[in-house]
N, C-alpha and C positions, 0 to 999 in steps of 0.2 A: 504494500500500500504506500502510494506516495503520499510525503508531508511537505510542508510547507519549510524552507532552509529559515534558519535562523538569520540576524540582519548583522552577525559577526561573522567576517569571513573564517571558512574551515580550509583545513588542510587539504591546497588542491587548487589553489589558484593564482593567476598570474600578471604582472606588471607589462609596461611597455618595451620594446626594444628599443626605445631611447632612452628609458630612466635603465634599463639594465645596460647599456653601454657608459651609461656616464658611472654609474656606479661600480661596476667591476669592466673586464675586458675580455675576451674571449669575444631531424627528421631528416618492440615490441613483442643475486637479484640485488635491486637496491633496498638496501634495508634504511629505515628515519629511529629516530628518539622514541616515538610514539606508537610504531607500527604501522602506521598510518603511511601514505600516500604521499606524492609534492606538493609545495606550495604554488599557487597559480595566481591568479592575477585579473583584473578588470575587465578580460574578453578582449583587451587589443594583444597587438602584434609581436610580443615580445613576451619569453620567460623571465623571472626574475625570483632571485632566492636569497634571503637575507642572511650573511654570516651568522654563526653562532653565537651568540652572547658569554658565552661562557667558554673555557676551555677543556670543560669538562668533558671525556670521551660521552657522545652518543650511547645507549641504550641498543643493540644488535635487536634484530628482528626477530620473532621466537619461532618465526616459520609457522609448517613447512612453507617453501619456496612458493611451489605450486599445488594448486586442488582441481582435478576436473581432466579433461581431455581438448583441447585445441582442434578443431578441426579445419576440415581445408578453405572451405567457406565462412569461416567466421570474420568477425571485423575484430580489429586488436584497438581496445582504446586503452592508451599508454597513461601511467601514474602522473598524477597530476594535471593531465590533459585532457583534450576536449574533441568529439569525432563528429563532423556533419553527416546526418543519417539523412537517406533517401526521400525522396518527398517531404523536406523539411525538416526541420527542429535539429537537437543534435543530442548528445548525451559524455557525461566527462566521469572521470575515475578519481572520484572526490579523495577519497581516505580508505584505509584498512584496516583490520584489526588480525592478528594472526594469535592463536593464543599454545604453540607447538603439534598442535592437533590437528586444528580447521584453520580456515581463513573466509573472512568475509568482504564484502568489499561495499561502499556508498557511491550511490552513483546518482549525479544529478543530472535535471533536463538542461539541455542547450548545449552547445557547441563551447561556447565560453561563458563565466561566470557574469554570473547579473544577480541582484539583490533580489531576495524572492523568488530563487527558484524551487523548485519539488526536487524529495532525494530521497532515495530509498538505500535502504540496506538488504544484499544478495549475498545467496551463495551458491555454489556452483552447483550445475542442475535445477536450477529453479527457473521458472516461466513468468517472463515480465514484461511491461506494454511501457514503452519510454518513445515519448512525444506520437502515441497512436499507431505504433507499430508492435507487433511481439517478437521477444527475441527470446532462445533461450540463453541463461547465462553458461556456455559451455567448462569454461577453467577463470579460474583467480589465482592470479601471479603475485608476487610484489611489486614487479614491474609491468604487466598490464591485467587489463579481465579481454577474454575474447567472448564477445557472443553471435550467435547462430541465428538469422534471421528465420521464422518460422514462412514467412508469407517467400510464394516464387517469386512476385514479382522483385520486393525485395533483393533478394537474393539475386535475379537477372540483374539489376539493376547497377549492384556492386559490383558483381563482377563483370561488368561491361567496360570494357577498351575504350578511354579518348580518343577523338580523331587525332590529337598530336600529342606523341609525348615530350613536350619542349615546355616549359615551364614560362608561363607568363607572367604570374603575378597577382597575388591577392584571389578574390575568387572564382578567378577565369581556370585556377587552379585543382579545384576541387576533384576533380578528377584523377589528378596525380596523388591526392593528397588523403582524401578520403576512399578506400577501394580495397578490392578485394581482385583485382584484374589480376593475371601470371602477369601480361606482358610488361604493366605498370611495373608490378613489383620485381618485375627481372630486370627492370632499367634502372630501380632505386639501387639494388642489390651490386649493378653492375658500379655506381660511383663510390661504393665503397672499401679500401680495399681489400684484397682476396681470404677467406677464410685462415686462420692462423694470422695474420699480417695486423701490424698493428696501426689503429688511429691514435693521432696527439692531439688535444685541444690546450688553446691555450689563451690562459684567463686574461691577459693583455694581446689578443692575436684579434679582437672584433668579434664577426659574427661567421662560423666557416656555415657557406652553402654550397648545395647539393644539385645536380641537375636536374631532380624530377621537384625543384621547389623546395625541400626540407634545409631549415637551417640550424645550426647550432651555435647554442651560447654558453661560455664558462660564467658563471656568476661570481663563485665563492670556493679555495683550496685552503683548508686551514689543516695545516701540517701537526697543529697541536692536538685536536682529534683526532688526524686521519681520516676527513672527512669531506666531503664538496657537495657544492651543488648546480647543475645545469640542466639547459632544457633547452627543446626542440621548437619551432614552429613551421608551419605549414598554410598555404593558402588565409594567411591572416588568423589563423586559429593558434593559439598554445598547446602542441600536441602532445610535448611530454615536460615534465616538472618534475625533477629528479632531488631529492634533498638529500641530505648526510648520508651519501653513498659512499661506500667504501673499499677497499681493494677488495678483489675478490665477488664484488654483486656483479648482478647480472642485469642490463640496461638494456632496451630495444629503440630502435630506429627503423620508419620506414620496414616492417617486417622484417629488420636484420638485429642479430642477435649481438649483444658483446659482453665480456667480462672484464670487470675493469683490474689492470695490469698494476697501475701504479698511479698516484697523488703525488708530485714532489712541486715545487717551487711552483706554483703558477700551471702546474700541466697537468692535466686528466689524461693518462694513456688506458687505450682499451683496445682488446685484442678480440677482432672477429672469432664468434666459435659457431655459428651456422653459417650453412651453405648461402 
């Protein structure tokens, strides 16, 4: 059943890429403090993660990692992010709770956060109607939930091919950006590099973008935890919001997999482990 969100932002939402540019430098596990999800932001165009206040190491995730089964056809909406769903509306991967056993996950309507939105709390195997669609929720990750649209058309719809995959801009994008396409996602796949190979971001490096449209932003490396925070955008959406992640989690992009290698000085290294 959905509820009505509170008028305090929760865990899972996202700032602009201009306040996260001027504020630090630098698009499917990471573990946070809380168990919980990223921090997101306003619904504009930019992740954004606020240092830790404290130096105190973060709280590890109690797991498990994942619950459920991913399937081919699902849509991945990534921690902290937000996924335009077919015929409207959208749906974002608010917060989670993991308590060693299960894991659950909050998920509110829209694409990005807005004050007053409806959010329900899932778990995997459960059958839920977000913005008048049904989806099942197939698996819950710490880094994303995948769900299973029940309706074909739905389901056509995702996984249907742009007529270009060249990246325009804002959301002439959607199509690169929100999908379930092979072809799409073999193009994302392809900018990344090769399985084993490793990515650097780096928290004075801007914003790195990608050619099917996904960009990435380092926010925050605090070598005193061992922790960071960054996040993805896509087609004007915040699609992933990654907070106190640490060596060793596991983060997604664009349907591609990574484990992050290493936090040193300003740099997120993360080492593709899917194909």
């Amino acid at each position: 059943m959905l509820r009505p969100a509170s008028k305090s932002r929760t865990y899972g939402t996202a700032g602009t890429v201009t306040a996260a540019l001027l504020a630090l430098a630098l698009s499917g596990c990471g573990s946070s403090s809380d168990g919980t999800g990223g921090d997101g932001g306003d619904g504009s165009d930019g992740p954004t993660t606020a240092a830790p206040a404290t130096t105190q190491a973060a709280a590890k995730d109690k797991g498990p990692v994942c619950v459920g089964k991913a399937s081919a056809d699902g849509l991945h909406v990534l921690r902290g992010g937000g996924f335009r769903l077919p015929g409207g509306g959208g749906v974002q991967y608010d917060s989670a709770t993991a308590d060693g056993t299960t894991r659950t996950a909050t998920l509110r309507e829209g694409a990005s956060y807005a004050d007053g939105q409806k959010q329900q709390t899932v778990k995997a195997g459960q059958q839920i109607t977000v913005s008048g669609h049904a989806y099942t929720v197939g698996q819950i990750c710490s880094y994303r939930v995948v769900l299973e649209p029940r309706d074909a058309k739905d389901r056509a719809a995702l996984a249907a091919a742009p007529t270009s995959l060249k990246s325009k801009g804002g959301a002439a994008d959607d199509g690169l950006c929100f999908t379930t396409s092979p072809s799409v996602l073999a193009a994302a796949a392809h900018g990344f590099p090769a399985r084993g190979s490793e990515l650097s971001l780096l928290r004075n490096g801007g914003v790195k973008t990608f050619p099917t449209g996904l960009s990435i932003t380092v926010s925050y490396v605090d070598t005193a935890t061992g922790t960071a925070g960054f996040g993805a955008n896509c087609a004007g959406i915040p699609v992933a919001v990654y907070k106190d992640v640490r060596a060793g989690d596991t983060v997604e992009f664009a349907g591609v997999l990574f484990k992050v290698s290493g936090l040193a000085d300003g740099v997120v290294r993360m080492t593709r482990t899917s194909a």
